[in-house]
Wavefront OBJ file of the C-alpha trace (Angstrom):
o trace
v 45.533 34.843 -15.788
v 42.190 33.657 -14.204
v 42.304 32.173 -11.081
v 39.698 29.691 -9.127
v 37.702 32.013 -6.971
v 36.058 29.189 -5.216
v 36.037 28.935 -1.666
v 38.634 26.232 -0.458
v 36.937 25.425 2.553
v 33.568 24.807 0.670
v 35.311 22.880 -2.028
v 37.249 20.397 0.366
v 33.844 19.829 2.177
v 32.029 19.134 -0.788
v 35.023 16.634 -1.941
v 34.079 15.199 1.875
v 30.513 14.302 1.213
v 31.558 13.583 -2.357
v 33.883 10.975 -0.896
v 31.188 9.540 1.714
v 28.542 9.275 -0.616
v 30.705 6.899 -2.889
v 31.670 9.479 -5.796
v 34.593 7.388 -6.483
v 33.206 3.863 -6.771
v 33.002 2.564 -10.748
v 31.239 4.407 -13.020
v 28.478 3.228 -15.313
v 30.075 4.938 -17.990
v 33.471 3.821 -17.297
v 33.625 0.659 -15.234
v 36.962 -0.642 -15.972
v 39.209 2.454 -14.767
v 39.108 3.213 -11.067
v 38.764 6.859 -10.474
v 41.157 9.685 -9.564
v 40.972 11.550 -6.151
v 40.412 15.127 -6.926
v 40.653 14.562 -11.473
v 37.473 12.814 -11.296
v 35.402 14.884 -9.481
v 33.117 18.244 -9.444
v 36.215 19.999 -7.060
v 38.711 19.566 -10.093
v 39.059 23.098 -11.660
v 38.977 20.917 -15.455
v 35.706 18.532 -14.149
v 34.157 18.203 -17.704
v 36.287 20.805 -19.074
v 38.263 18.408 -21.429
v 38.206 20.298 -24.666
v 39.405 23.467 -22.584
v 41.288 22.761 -19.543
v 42.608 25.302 -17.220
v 46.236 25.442 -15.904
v 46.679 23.326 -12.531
v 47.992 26.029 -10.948
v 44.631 27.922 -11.465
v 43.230 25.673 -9.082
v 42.684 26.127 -4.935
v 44.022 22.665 -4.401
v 47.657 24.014 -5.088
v 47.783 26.030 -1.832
v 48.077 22.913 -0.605
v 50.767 21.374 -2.881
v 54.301 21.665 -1.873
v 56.336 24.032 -3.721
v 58.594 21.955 -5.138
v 56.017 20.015 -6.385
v 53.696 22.809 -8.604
v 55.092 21.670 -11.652
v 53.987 18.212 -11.715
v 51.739 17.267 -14.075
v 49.346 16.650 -11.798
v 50.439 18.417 -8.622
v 47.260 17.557 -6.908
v 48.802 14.277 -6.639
v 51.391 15.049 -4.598
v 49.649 16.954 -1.614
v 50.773 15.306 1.217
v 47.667 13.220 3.156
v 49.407 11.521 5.771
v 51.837 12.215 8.646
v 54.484 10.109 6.893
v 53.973 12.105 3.970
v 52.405 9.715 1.936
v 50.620 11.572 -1.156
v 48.032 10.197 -3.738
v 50.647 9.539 -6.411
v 52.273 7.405 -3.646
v 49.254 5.699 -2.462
v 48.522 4.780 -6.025
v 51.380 3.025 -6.428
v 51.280 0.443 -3.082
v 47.575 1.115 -1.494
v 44.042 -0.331 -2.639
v 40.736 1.975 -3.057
v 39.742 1.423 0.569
v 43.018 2.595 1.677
v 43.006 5.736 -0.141
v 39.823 7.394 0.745
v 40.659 6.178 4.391
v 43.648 8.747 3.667
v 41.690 11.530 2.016
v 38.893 11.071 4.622
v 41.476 12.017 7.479
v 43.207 14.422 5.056
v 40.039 16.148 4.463
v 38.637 15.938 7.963
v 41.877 17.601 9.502
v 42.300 20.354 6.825
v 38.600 21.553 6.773
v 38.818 21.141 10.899
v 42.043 23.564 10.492
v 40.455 25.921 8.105
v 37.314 26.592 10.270
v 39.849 27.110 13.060
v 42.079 29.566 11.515
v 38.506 31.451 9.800
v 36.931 31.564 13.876
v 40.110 33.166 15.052
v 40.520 35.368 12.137
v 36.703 36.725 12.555
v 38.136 37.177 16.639
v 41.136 38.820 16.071
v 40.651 42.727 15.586
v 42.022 44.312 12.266
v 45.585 45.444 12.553
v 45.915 48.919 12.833
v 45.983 51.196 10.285
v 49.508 52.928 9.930
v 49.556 55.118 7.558
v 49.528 58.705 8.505
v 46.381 60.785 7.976
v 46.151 64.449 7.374
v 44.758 66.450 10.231
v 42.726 69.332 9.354
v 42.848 72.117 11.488
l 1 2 3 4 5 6 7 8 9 10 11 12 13 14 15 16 17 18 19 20 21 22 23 24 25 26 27 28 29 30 31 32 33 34 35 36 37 38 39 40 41 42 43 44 45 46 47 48 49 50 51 52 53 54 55 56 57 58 59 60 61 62 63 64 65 66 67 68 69 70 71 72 73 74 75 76 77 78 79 80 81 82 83 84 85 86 87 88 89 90 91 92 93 94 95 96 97 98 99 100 101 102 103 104 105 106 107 108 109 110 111 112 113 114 115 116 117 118 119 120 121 122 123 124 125 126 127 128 129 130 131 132 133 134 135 136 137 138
């Protein structure tokens, strides 16, 4: 099974300036559908790969799913954005466009701010120790 090698925190800030820069206004090609967050754009592990799409759970986005919900059909859907849990499938039912990408701005901005965090003290903290035994050669 292949499995997206990209780099998560890379990905989520390119979805960031994807976002600011107004990737999911209308499209020329498709003005009467409003897009999806994360389906409709370059992050999405099946971006113009509709003849061949890979398996969501392929995708980097699912370490951030919740377990119970990998099996969705779109389990991107249901990563929780907001403290109240709210998730896109949610917002999509009760929110407008304005209100969404206020919620995946602030999603996005806390979990990249989080993953730099938990890379700095990673490169900080020293290795742990090697246990196994070696052979000494006298």
């Amino acid at each position: 099974m292949a499995h997206d090698e990209r780099d998560p925190l890379e990905m989520l800030k390119f979805e960031l300036n994807y976002l600011e820069k107004g990737g999911y206004g209308r499209s020329p090609r498709e003005p009467w559908r409003a897009h999806f967050v994360f389906e409709d754009s370059p992050t999405c592990i099946n971006y113009d790969q509709k003849d061949h799409p890979s398996p969501c759970r392929e995708c980097f986005l699912m370490e951030f799913v919740p377990p119970e919900d990998r099996k969705q059909a779109v389990p991107c859907r249901h990563i929780p954005l907001t403290e109240k849990g709210e998730t896109l499938d949610s917002l999509y039912r009760w929110s407008d466009q304005n209100e969404i990408e206020n919620a995946m701005k602030r999603w996005l901005l806390a979990t990249i701010g989080k993953l730099e965090i938990e890379r700095a003290i990673a490169k900080v903290e020293p290795a742990p120790a090697d246990t196994t035994t070696a052979a000494v050669i006298f």
